[in-house]
N, C-alpha and C positions, 0 to 999 in steps of 0.2 A: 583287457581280457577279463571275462567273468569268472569268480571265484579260482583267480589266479595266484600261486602262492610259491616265493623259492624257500627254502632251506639248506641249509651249510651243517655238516657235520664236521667235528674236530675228535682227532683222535692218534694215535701211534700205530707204526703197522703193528701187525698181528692185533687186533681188539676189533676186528670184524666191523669197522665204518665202514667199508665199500660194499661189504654183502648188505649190513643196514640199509642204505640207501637202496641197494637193489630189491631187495623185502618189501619195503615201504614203496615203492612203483611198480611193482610185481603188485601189491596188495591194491593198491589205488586202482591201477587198469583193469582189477578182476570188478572192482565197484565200476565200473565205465566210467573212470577219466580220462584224460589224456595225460603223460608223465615222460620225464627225462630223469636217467640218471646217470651218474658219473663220477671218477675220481680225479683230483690233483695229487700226483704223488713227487717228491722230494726226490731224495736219496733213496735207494732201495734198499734199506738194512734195517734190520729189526730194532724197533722202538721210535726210529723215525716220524715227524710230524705227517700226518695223513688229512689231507681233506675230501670228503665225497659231498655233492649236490644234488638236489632233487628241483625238478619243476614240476607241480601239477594246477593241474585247469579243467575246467569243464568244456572248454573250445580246445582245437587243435593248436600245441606248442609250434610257434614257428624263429622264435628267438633259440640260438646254436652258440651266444655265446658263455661265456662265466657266467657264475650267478656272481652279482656284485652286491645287491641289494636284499641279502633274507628276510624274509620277515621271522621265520625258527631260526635258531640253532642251537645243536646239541652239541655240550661239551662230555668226552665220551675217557677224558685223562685232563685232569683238572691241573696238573703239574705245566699244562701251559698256560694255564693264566698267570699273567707277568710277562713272560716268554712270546707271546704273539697276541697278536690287535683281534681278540676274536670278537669284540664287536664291531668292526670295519664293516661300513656301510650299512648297519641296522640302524633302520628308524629310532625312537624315542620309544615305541610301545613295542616294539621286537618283542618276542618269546625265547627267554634261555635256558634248556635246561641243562643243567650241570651233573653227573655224575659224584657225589661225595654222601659221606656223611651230615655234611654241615649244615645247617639249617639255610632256607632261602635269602633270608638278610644278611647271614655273612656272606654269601657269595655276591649279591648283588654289591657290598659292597669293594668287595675284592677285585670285581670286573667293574668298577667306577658306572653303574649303572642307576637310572635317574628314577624314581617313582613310577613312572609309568611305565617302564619295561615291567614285563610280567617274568618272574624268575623261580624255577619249579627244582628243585633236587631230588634226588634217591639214589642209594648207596648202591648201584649197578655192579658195581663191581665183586659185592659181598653177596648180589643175590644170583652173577652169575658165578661165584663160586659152589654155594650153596647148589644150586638145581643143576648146573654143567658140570661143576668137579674142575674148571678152570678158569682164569680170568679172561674172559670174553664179553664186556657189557654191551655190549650191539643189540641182542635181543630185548636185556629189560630197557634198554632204550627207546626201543619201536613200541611197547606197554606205555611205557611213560610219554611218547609221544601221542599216541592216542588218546587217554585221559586228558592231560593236556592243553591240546588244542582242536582234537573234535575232525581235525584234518584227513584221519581214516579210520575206519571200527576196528575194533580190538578184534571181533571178529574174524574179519578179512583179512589181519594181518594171520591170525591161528592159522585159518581155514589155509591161504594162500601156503605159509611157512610148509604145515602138515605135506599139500599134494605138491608143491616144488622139491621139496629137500626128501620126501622119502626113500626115493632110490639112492640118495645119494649117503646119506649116514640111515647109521643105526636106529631101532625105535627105541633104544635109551638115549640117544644124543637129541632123537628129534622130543620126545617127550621133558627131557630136560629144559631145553629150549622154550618150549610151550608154555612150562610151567615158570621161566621166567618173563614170557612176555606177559602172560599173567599178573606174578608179582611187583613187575614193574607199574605195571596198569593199578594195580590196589595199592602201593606204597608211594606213590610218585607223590610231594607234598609241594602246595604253592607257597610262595609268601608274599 
C-alpha cells in the first residue's frame, strides 16, 4: 500500500489515547486519507494499561486486523516502560515518541533502543497541565506527532480538533487543548 503507515499508542485510562487516536484519523480523513482507528483496552478501571491504533494510507484500508507492526508509537505514561514490550514488533528505524522530561538519549536507552530508531520526547504532561488545568497529554501528543513525523499538519489536527469538539466542551477547554497541540508541536525534541 502506498504511503501506508500503523501507529500504536500507549497509555493509562483517563489520559485521552483513544480520543488521541480518534483526532489523528478524524484529522487525516479531512486531508483525504483513508484511516482506522481503534482501542485495546484491559481492565476497565482507572489507570489501567490503554492501547489505541491508527492505520492511514492514501489507498483504501482493507486489512481489519491488530496493528502488530507500527512504524510510530507514542508513549503517552512513561511508568510502563519496564512494565510492557512497547517496542513489540517495530522495525529497527520505528519512531518513538515518549512523554517525559527526559532527554531523547535516556529514553532510548531505557526502552533498549538501537541507533536508528528515531526517539522524540516532551513533557506532555506538564504542558497539558499548564494549557488544560489537568493531566490529559493526548493533545500535546497529536503536536508532537506532527512535527515529528510529517504524518498529518498540525493544521488539520487544530482545524479538525476546533469543528469536532465544539459543541461538545467549553471554548476554554477547546482553546486549552489547541494551545497544547500547539506547544507540543514547538516543544517536541529529537535525539
Amino acid at each position: 500500500m502506498a504511503d501506508y503507515i500503523e501507529i500504536r499508542w500507549h497509555g493509562r485510562a483517563q489520559q485521552g489515547i483513544v480520543t488521541a487516536a480518534k483526532v489523528l484519523a478524524e484529522a487525516a480523513l479531512s486531508e483525504g486519507k483513508y484511516v482506522q482507528a481503534f482501542p485495546e483496552f484491559g481492565p476497565e478501571r482507572m489507570g489501567a494499561p490503554v492501547r489505541a491504533f491508527n492505520r492511514i494510507s492514501s489507498e483504501p484500508i482493507r486489512l481489519h486486523g491488530q496493528v502488530a507492526n507500527p512504524s510510530i508509537v507514542l508513549i503517552a505514561d512513561p511508568t510502563l516502560i519496564g512494565t510492557v514490550d512497547l517496542a513489540e514488533g517495530t522495525s529497527d528505524d520505528a519512531v518513538f515518541i515518549v512523554n517525559t522530561p527526559k532527554p531523547p538519549d535516556e529514553m532510548r536507552k531505557k526502552l533498549s533502543l538501537n541507533k536508528k530508531a528515531k526517539v522524540f520526547t516532551l513533557d506532555a504532561s506538564a504542558i497539558s497541565i499548564e494549557c488544560i488545568g489537568r493531566h490529559i497529554p493526548n493533545t500535546p501528543m497529536l503536536g508532537a506527532l506532527a512535527k515529528a513525523t510529517g504524518v498529518i499538519q498540525v493544521n488539520a489536527v487544530i482545524n479538525d480538533f476546533r469543528e469536532n469538539y465544539s459543541k461538545k466542551y467549553s471554548q476554554k477547554v477547546i482553546e486549552g487543548n489547541l494551545s497544547a497541540i500547539r506547544k507540543g508541536f514547538e516543544e517536541v525534541k529529537e535525539g
